[in-house]
N, C-alpha and C positions, 0 to 999 in steps of 0.2 A: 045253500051252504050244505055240505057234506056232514051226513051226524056221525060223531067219535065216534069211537067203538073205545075207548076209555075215556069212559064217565062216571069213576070212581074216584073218592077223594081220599086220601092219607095224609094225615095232619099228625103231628106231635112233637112234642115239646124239647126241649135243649137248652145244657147250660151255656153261658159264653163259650166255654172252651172247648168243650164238646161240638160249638157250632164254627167253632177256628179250626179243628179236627178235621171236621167233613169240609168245608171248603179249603181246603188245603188239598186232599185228599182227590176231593172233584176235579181241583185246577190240575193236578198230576195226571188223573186220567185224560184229559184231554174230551172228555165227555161232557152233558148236559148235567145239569146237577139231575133230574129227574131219571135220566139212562144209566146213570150212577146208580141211586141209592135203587135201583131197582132191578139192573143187575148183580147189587152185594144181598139185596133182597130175594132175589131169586136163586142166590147160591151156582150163580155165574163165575165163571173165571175174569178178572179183568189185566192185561197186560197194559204194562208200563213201562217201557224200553227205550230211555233218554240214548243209552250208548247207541241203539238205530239209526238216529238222526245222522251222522255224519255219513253211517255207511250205506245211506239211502239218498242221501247226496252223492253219491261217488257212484254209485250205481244209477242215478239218474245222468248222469256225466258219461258214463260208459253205452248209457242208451240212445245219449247223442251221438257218439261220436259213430255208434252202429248205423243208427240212420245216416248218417253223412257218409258214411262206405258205401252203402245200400243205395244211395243215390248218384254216388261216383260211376259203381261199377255198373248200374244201369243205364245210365249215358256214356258208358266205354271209357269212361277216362280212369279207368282201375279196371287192371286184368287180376289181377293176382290178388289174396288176402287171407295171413298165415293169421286164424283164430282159435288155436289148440289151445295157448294159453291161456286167453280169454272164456275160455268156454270153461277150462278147468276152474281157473278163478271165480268164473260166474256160477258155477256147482257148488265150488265151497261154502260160497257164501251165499248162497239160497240155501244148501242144507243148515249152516247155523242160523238163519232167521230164522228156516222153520221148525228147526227145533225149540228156538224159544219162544215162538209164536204157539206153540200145540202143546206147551206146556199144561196141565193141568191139575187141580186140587190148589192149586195156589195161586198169589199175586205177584208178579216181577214187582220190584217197587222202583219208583223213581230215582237211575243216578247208582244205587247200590248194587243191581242184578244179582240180589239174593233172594232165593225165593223164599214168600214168607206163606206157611200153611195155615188156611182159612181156621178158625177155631168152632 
């Protein structure tokens, strides 16, 4: 068996709602309870970007339908393929993920996308 290289322990104490807080808070990130509190511990940024979800679906839809061209026109049955639009489309909207993905000092929160400044 491989030895950790974390084998430290952090234990402490919470009232009920205090412990409804952080598991609320966990299930929002999308993370470990332990990758959680330790990177709010470590004065990490964490994103939280429910409104992604659909446009991360749509853009996985736009990357089938590319490989389906890409397989067309490499067995010849597609000469042509006007992608100006798509290309600009696909800019757009890489630039505004990444802009709220490289956000910093703060947390997106879940659902509101307002940024909330660490304290």
């Amino acid at each position: 068996m491989a030895e950790r290289t974390r084998n430290q322990v952090v234990a402490f104490r919470v009232t009920n709602a205090e412990r409804r807080q952080i598991n609320t808070k966990v299930r929002r990130s999308g993370l470990s309870q332990q990758a959680y509190l330790l990177q709010v511990a470590l004065e990490e940024p964490i994103c939280v970007v429910e409104e992604l979800k659909p446009i991360l679906a749509e853009l996985r839809g736009w990357g089938r339908n590319l490989n389906q061209l890409t397989v067309l026109a490499h067995s010849g049955r597609v000469q042509t393929v006007y992608l100006q639009e798509l290309t600009a489309a696909l800019a757009k909207t890489y630039e505004a993920v990444n802009c709220l993905l490289t956000e910093k000092d703060g947390v997106i929160s879940c659902g509101d996308m307002q940024l909330h400044q660490r304290e």
